[in-house]
Each structure stands twice: as structure tokens, then as C-alpha cells.
Backbone and ligand atoms as CSV (ligand in chain L), in Angstrom:
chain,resi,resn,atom,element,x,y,z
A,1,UNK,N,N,-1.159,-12.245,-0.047
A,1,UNK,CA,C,-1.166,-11.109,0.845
A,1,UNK,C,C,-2.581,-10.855,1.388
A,2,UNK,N,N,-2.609,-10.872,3.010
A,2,UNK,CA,C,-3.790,-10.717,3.102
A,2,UNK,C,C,-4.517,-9.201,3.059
A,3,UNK,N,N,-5.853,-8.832,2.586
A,3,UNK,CA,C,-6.521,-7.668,2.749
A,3,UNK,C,C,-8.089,-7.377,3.713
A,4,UNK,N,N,-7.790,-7.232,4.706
A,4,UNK,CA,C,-9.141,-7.186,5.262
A,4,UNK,C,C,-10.619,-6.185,4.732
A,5,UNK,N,N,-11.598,-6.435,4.480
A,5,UNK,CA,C,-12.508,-6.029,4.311
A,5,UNK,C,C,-13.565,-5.343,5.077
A,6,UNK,N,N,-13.326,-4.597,5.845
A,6,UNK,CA,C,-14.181,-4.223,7.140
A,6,UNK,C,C,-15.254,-3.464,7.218
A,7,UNK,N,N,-16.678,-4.006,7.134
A,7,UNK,CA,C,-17.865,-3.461,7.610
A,7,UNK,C,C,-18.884,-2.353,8.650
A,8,UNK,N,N,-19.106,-1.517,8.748
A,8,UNK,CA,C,-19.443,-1.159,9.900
A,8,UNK,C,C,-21.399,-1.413,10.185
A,9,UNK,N,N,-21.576,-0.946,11.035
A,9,UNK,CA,C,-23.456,-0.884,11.503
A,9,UNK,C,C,-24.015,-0.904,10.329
A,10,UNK,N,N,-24.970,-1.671,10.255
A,10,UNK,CA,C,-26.545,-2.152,9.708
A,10,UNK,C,C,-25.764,-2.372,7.701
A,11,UNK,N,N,-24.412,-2.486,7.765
A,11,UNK,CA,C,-24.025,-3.383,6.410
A,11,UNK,C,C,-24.112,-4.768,5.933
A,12,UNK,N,N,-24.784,-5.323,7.352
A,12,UNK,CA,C,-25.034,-6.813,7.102
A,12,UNK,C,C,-27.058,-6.816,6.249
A,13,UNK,N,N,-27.515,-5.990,6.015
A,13,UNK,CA,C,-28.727,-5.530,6.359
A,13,UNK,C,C,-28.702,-5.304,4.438
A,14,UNK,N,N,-27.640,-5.062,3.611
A,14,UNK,CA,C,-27.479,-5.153,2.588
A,14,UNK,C,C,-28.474,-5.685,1.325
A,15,UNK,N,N,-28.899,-5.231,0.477
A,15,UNK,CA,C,-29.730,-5.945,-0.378
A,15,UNK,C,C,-31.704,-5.086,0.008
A,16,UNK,N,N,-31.678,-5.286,1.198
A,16,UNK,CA,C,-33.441,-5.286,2.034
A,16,UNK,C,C,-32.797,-3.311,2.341
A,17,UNK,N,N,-32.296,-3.120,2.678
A,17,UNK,CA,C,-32.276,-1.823,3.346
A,17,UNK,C,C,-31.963,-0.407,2.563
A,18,UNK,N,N,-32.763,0.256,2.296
A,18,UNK,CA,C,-32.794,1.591,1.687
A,18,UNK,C,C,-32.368,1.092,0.338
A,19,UNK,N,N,-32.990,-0.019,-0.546
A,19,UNK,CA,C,-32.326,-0.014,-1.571
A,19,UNK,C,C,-31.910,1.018,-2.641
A,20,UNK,N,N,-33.189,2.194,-2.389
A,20,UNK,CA,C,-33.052,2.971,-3.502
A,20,UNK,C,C,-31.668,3.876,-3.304
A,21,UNK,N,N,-30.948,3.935,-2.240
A,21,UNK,CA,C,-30.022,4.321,-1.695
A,21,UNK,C,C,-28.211,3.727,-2.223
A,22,UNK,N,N,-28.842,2.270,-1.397
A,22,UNK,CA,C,-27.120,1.090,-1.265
A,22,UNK,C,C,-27.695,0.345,-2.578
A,23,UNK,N,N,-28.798,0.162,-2.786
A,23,UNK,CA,C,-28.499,-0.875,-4.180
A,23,UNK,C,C,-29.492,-2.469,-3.530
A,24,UNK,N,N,-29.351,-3.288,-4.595
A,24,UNK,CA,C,-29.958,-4.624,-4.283
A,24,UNK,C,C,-29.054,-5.807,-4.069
A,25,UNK,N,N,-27.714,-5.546,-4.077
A,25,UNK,CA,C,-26.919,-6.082,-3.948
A,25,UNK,C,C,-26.332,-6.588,-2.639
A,26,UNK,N,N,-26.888,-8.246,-2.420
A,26,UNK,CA,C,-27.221,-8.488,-0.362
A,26,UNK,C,C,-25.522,-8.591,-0.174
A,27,UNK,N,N,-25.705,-8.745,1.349
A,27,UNK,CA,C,-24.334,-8.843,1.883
A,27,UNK,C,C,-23.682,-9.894,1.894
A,28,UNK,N,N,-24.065,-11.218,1.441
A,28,UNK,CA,C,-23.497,-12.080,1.006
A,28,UNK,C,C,-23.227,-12.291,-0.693
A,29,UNK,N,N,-23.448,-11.197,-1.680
A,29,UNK,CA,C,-23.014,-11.062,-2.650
A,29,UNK,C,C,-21.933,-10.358,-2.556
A,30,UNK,N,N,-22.087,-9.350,-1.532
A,30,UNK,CA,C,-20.900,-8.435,-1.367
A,30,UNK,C,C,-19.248,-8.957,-1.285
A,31,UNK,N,N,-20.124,-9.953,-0.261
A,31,UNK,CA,C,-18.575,-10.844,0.454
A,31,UNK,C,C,-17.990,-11.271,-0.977
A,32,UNK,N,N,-18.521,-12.248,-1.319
A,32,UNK,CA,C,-18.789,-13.300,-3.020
A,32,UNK,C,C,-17.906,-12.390,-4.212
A,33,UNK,N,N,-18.376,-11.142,-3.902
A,33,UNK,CA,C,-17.838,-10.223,-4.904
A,33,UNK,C,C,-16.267,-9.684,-4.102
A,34,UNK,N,N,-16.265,-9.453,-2.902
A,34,UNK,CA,C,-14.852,-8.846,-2.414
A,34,UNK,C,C,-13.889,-10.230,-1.959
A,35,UNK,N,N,-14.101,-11.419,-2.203
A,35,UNK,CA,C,-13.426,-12.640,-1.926
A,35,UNK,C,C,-12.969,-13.118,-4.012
A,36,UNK,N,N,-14.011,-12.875,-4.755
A,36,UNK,CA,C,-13.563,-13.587,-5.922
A,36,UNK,C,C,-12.426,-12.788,-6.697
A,37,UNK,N,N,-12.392,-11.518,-6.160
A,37,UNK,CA,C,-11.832,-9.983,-6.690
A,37,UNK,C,C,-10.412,-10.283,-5.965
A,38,UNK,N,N,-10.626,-10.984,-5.200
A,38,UNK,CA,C,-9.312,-10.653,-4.267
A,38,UNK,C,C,-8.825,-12.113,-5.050
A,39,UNK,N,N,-9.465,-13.397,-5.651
A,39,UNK,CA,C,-8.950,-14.506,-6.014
A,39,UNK,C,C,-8.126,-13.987,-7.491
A,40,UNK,N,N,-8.828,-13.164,-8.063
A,40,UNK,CA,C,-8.323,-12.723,-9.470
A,40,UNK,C,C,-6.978,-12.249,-9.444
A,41,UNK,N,N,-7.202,-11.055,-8.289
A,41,UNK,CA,C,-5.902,-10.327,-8.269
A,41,UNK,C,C,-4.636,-11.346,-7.113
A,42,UNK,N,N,-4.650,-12.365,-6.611
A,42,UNK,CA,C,-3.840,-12.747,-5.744
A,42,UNK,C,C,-4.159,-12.456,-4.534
A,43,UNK,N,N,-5.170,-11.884,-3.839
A,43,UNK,CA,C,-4.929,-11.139,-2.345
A,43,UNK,C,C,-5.498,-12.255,-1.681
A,44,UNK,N,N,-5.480,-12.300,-0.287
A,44,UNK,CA,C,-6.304,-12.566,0.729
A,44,UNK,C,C,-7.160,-12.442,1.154
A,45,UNK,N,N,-8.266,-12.270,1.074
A,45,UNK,CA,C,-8.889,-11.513,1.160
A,45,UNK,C,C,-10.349,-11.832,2.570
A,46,UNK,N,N,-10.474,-11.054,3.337
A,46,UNK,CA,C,-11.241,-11.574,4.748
A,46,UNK,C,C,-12.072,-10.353,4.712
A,47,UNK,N,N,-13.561,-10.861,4.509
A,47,UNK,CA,C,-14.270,-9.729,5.112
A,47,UNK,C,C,-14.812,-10.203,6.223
A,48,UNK,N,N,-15.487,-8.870,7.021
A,48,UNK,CA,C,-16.207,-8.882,8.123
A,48,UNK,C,C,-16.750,-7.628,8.296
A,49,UNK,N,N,-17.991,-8.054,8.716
A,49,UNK,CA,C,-19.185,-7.025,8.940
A,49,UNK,C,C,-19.413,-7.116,11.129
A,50,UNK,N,N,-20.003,-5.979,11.352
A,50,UNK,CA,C,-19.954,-6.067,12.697
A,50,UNK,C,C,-20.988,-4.820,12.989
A,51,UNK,N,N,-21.928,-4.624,13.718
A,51,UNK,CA,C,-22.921,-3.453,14.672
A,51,UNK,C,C,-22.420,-3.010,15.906
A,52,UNK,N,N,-20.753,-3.747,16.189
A,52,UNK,CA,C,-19.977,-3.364,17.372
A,52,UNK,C,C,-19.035,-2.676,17.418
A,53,UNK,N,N,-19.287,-1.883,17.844
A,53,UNK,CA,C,-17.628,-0.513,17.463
A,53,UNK,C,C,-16.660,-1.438,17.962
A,54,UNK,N,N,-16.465,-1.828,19.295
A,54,UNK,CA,C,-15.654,-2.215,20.091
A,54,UNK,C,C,-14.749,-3.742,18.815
A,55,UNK,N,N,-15.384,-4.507,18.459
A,55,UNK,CA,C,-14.805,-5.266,17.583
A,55,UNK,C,C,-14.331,-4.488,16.631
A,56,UNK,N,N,-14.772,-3.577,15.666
A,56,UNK,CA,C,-14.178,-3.372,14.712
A,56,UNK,C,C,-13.081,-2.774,14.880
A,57,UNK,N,N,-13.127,-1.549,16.131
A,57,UNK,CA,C,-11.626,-1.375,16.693
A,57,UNK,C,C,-10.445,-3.046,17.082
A,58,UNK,N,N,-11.170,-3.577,17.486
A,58,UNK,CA,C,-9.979,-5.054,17.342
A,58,UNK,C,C,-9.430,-5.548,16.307
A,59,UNK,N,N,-10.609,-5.173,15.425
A,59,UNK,CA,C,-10.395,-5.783,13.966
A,59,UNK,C,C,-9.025,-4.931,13.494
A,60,UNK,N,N,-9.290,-3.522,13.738
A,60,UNK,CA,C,-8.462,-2.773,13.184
A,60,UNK,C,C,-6.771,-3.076,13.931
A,61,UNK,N,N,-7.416,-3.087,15.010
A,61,UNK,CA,C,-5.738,-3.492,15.866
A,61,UNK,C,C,-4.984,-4.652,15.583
A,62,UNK,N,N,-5.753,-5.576,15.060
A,62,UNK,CA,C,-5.084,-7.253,14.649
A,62,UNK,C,C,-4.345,-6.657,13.054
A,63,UNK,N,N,-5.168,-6.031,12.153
A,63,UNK,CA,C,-4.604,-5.772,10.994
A,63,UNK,C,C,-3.444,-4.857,10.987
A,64,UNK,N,N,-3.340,-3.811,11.952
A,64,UNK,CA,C,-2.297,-3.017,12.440
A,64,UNK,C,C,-1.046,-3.515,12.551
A,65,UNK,N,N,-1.056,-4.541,13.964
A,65,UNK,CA,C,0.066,-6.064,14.114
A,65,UNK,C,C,0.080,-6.682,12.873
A,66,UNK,N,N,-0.466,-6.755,11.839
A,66,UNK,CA,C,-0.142,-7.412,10.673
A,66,UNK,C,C,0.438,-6.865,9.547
A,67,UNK,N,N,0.704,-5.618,9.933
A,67,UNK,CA,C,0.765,-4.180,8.700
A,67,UNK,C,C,0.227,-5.019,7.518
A,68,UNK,N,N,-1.145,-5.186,7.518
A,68,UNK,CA,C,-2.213,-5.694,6.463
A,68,UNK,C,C,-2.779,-4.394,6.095
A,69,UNK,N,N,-3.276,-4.189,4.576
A,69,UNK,CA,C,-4.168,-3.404,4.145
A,69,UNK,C,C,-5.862,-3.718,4.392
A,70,UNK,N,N,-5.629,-2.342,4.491
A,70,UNK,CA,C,-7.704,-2.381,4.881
A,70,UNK,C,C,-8.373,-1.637,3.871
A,71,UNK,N,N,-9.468,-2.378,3.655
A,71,UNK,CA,C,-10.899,-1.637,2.690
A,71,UNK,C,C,-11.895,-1.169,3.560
A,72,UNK,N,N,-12.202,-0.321,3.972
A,72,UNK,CA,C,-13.227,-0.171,5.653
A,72,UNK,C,C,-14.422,0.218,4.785
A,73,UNK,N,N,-15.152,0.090,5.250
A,73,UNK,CA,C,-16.431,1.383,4.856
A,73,UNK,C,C,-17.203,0.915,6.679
A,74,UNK,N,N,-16.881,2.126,7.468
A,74,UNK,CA,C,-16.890,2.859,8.407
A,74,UNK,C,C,-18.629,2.745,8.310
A,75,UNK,N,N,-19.598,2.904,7.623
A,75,UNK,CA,C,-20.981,3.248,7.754
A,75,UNK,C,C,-21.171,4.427,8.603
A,76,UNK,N,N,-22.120,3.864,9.420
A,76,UNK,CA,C,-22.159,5.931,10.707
A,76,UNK,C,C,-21.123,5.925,11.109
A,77,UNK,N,N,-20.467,5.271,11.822
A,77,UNK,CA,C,-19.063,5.490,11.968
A,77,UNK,C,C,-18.092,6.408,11.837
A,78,UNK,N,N,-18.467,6.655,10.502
A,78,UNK,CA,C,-17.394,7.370,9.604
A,78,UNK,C,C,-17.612,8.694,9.980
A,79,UNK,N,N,-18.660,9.062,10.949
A,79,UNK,CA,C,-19.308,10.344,10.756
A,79,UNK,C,C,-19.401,11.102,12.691
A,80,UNK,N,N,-18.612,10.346,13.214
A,80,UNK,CA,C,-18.209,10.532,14.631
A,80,UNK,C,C,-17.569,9.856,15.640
A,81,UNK,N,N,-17.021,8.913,14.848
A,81,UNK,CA,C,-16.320,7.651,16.254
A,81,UNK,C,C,-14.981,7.767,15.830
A,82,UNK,N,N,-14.391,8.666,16.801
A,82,UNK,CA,C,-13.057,9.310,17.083
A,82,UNK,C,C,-12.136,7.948,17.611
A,83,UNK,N,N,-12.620,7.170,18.159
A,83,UNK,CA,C,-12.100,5.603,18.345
A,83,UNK,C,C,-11.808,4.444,17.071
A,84,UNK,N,N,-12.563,4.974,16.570
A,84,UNK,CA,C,-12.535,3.914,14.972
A,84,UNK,C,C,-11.651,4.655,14.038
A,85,UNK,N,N,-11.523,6.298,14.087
A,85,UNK,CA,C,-10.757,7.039,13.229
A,85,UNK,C,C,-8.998,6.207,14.182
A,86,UNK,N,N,-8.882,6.640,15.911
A,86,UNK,CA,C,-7.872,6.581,16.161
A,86,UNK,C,C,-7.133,5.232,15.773
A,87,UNK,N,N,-7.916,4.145,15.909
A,87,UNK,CA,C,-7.659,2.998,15.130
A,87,UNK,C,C,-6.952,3.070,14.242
A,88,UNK,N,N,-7.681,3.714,13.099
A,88,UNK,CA,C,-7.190,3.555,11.342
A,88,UNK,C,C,-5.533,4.733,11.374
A,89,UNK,N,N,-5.863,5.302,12.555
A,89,UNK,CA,C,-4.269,6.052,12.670
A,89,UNK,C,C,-3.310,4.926,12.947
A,90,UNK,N,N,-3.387,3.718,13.306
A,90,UNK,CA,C,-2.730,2.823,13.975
A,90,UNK,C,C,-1.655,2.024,12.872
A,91,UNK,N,N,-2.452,1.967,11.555
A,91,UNK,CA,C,-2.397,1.023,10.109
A,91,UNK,C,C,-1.105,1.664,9.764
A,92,UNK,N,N,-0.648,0.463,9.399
A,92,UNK,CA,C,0.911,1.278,8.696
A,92,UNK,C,C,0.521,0.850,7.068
A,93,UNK,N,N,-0.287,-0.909,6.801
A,93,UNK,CA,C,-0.787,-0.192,6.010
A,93,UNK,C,C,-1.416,0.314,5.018
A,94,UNK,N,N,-1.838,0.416,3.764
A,94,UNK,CA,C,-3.113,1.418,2.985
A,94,UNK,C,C,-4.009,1.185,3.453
A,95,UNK,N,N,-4.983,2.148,3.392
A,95,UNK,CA,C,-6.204,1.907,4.373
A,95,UNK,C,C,-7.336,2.926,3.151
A,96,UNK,N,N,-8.033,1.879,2.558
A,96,UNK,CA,C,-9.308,2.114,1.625
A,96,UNK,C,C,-10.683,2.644,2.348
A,97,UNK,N,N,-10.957,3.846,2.208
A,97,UNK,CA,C,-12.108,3.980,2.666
A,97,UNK,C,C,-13.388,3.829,1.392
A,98,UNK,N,N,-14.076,3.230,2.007
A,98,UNK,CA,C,-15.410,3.057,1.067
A,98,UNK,C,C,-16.562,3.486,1.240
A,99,UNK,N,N,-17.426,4.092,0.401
A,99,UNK,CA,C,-19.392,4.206,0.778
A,99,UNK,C,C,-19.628,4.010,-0.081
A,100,UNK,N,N,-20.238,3.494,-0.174
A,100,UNK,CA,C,-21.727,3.014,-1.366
A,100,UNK,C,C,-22.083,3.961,-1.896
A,101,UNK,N,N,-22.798,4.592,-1.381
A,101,UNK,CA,C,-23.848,6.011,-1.608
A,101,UNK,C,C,-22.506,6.864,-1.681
A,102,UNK,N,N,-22.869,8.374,-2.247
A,102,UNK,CA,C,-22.140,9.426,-2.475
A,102,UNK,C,C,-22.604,10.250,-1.200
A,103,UNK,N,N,-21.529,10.366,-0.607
A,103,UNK,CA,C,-21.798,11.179,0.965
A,103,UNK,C,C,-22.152,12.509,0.881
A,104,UNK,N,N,-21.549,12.946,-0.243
A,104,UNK,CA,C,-21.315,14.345,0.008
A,104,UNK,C,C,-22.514,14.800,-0.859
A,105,UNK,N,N,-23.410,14.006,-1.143
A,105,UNK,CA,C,-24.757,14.535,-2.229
A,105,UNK,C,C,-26.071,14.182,-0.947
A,106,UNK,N,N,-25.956,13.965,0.131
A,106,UNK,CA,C,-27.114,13.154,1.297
A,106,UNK,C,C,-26.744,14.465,2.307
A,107,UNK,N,N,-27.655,13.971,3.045
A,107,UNK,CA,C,-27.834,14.622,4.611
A,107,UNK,C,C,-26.737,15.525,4.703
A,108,UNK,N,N,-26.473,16.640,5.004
A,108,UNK,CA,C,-25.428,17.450,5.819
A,108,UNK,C,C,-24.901,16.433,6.746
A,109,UNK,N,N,-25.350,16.082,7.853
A,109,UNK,CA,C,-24.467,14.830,8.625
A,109,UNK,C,C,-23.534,13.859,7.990
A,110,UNK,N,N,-23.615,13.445,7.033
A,110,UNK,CA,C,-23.010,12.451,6.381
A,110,UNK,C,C,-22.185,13.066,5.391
A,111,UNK,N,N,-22.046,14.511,5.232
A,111,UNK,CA,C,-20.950,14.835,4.099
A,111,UNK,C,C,-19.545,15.284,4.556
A,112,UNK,N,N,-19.722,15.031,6.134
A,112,UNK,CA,C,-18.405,14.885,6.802
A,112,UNK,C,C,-17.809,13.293,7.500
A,113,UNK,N,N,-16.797,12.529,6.682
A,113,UNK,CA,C,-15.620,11.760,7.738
A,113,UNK,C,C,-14.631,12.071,8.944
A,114,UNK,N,N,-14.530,11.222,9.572
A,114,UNK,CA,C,-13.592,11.586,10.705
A,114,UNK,C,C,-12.698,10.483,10.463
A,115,UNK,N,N,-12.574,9.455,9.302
A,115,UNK,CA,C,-12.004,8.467,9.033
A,115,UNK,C,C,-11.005,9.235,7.540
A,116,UNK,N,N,-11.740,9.826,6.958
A,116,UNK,CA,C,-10.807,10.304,5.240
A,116,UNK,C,C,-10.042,10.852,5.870
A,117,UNK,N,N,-9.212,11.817,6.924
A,117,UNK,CA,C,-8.137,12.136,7.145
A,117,UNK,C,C,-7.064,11.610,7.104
A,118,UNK,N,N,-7.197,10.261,7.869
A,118,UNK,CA,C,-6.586,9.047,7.756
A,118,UNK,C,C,-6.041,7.666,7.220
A,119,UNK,N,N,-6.812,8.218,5.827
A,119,UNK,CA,C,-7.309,7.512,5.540
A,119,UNK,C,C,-6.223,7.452,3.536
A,120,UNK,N,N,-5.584,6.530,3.288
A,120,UNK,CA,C,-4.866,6.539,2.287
A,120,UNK,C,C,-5.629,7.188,0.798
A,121,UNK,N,N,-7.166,6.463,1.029
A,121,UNK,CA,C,-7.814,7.106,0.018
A,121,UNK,C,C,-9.166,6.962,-0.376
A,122,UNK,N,N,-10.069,7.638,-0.333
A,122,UNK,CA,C,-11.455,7.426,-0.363
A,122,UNK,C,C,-12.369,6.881,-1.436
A,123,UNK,N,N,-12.696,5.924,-1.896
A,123,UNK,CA,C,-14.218,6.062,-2.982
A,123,UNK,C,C,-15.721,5.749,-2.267
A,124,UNK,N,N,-16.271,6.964,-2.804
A,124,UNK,CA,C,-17.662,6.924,-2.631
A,124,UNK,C,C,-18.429,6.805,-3.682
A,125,UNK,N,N,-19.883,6.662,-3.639
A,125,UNK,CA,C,-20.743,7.080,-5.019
A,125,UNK,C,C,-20.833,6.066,-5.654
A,126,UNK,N,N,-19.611,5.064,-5.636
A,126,UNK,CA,C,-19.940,4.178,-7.037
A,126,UNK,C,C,-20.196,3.011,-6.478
A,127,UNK,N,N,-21.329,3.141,-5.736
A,127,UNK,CA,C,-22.080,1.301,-4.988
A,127,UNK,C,C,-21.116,0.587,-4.776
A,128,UNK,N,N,-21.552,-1.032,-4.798
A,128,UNK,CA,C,-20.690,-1.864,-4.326
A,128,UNK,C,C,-19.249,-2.320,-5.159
A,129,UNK,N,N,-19.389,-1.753,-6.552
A,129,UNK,CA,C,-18.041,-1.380,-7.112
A,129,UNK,C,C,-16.596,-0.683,-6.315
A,130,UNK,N,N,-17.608,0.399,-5.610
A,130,UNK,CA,C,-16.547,0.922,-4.918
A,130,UNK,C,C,-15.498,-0.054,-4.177
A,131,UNK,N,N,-15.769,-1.406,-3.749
A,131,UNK,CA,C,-14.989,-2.240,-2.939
A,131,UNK,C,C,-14.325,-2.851,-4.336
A,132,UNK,N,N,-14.862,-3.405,-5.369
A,132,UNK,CA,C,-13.759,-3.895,-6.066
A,132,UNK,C,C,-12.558,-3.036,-6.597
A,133,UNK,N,N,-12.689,-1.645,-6.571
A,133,UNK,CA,C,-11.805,-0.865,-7.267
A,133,UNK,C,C,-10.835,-0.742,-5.971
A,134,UNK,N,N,-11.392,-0.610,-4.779
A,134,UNK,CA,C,-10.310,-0.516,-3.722
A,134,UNK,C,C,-9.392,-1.567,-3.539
A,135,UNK,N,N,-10.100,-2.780,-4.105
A,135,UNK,CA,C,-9.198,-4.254,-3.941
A,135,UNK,C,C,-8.159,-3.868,-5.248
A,136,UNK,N,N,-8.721,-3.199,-5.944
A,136,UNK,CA,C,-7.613,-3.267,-7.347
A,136,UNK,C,C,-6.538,-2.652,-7.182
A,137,UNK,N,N,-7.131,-0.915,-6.424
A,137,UNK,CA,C,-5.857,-0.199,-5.829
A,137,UNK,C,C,-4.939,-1.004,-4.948
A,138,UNK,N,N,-4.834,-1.785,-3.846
A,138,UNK,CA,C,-4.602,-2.394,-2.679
A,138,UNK,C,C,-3.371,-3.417,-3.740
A,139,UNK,N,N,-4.055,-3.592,-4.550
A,139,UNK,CA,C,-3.181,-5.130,-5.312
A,139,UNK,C,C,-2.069,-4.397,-6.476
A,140,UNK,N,N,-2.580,-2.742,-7.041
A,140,UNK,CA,C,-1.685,-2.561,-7.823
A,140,UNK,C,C,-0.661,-1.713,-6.965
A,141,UNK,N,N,-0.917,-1.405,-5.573
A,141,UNK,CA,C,-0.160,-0.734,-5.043
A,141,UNK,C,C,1.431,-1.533,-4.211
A,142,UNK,N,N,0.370,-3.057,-3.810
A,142,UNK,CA,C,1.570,-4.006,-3.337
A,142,UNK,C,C,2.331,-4.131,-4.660
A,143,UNK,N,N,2.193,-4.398,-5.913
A,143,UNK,CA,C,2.803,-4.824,-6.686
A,143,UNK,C,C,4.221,-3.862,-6.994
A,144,UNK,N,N,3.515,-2.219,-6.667
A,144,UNK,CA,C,5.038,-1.266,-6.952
A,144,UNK,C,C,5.403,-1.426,-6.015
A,145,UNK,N,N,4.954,-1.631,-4.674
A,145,UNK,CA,C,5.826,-1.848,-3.258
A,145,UNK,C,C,6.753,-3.012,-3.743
A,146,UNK,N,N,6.479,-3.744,-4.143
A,146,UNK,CA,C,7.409,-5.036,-4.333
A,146,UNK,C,C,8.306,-4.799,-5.530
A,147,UNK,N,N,7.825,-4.159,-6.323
A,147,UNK,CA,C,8.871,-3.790,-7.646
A,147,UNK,C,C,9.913,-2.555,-7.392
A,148,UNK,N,N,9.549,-2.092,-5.870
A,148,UNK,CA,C,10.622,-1.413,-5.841
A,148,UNK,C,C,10.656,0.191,-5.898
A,149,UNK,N,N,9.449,0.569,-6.677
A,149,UNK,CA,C,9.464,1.766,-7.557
A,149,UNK,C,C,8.555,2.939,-6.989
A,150,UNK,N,N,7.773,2.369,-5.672
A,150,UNK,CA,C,7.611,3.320,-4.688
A,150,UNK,C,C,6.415,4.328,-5.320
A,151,UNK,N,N,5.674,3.653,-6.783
A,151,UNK,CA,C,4.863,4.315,-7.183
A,151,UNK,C,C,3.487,4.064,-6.722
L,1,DQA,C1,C,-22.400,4.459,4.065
L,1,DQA,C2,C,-22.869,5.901,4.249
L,1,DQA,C3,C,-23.124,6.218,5.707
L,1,DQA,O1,O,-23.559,7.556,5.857
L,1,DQA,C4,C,-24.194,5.304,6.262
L,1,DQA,O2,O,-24.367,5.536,7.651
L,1,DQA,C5,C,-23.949,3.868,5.976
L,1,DQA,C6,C,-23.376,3.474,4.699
L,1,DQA,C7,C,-22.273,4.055,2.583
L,1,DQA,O3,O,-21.717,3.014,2.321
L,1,DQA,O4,O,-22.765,4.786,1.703
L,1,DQA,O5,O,-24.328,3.005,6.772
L,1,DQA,O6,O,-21.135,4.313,4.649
């Protein structure tokens, strides 16, 4: 089953950027870590990082046509692009929101989403963990979809 992994602005930048913030953990560990997570549990698993709204809205529209689950972490994004939220309205479906950092402990700007509305279910705060636990949700959630039990 595939699960897309979706990146937003300056997440390729991973490892070098505000470490005391995101951590030391580069963006090609990230991938390494959200591809081997997805080998454990069975998924598919495709990430992609992008500094282009306009793609990641495509991104979101191809996974939509696929009723594929998404892991997003939105980056600024998350914090005014009414286009990237209308997107994630599109997903039929679960749709993981992720941050690294704990939003709601930073800047006033950043302790509001325009994506968590939409959004099946949020983790923040817990670094780049946060993506493996969303792959775990994503994989234990297909499994009751398939067993039937709607839990
Ligand atoms: C982020 C938090 C955002 O506020 C910020 O713009 C990012 C990363 C996070 O993962 O903590 O780029 O989404």
C-alpha cells in the first residue's frame, strides 16, 4: 500500500538548519528513516520534499486520485496556504500531519495550522520520530480498514 511522505519549504535543508530547533538529523536520513519504517511495516512508501507550493498541491492531487494516505509536514505552509489546506480537503485518505518542533511552544505565528482542521491527525514536538509514528498510525489503521472493524 502506497503512503506518500510530503515535505514542504526549506525541509530539504535538514540536518545544517536551525539545528537547535529540527535536530541533526539530514534529509536524506529522514527519507532512509521514512522508507525503512514503511519496509518494516509493509507500506509503500514515497517521500518528497519540494520549496514549490504549486507541486506539492499536485502532489496532493495525484494522492487524492489514488485515495493514498499522506504524512505531510506542511513547514510554513501549514501556517497560511489556504491552497495546500484546500488540497488536503481533497484526500479521502488519512492524512498525517507532522512538525518536528512543537508549534505551539515557538513564535505566536506558528501556533496556528490551516492544515490540522483537515487534517486526520496531528504530531508535533517529537522531531523526526514524529514521521515514524505517523507511518505506524497509517499501517495500523489500514490493517482495521481491512479487518473490517472500522477501528
Ligand atoms: C515545521 C514548523 C514550521 O513552523 C516551520 O516553518 C517549518 C518546520 C516543523 O516541522 O517543526 O519549516 O513544520
Amino acid at each position: 500500500m502506497r503512503v506518500y511522505v510530503l515535505n514542504g519549504p526549506n525541509l530539504g535543508r535538514l540536518g545544517t538548519r536551525q539545528v537547535d530547533v529540527y535536530g541533526v538529523t539530514s534529509y536524506a536520513d529522514l527519507v532512509e528513516l521514512c522508507v525503512s519504517t514503511g519496509r518494516e511495516l509493509g507500506l509503500d512508501v514515497v517521500v518528497r520534499q519540494t520549496d514549490a507550493e504549486h507541486e506539492l498541491v499536485g502532489w496532493l492531487h495525484a494522492a487524492a486520485d489514488e485515495a493514498a494516505a499522506v504524512v505531510l509536514n506542511p513547514a510554513a505552509w501549514s501556517h497560511y496556504s489556504i491552497a495546500v489546506r484546500d488540497a488536503c480537503a481533497l484526500l479521502s485518505g488519512p492524512l498525517v500531519e507532522v512538525h518536528i518542533s512543537n508549534i505551539h511552544a515557538r513564535e505566536e505565528f506558528r501556533r496556528h495550522s490551516v492544515i490540522s482542521a483537515v487534517a486526520t491527525g496531528v504530531i508535533c514536538g517529537l522531531g523526526v520520530d514524529g514521521y515514524r509514528l505517523a507511518l505506524h498510525h497509517v499501517a495500523a489503521r489500514r490493517r482495521s480498514e481491512a479487518a473490517g472493524d472500522g477501528s
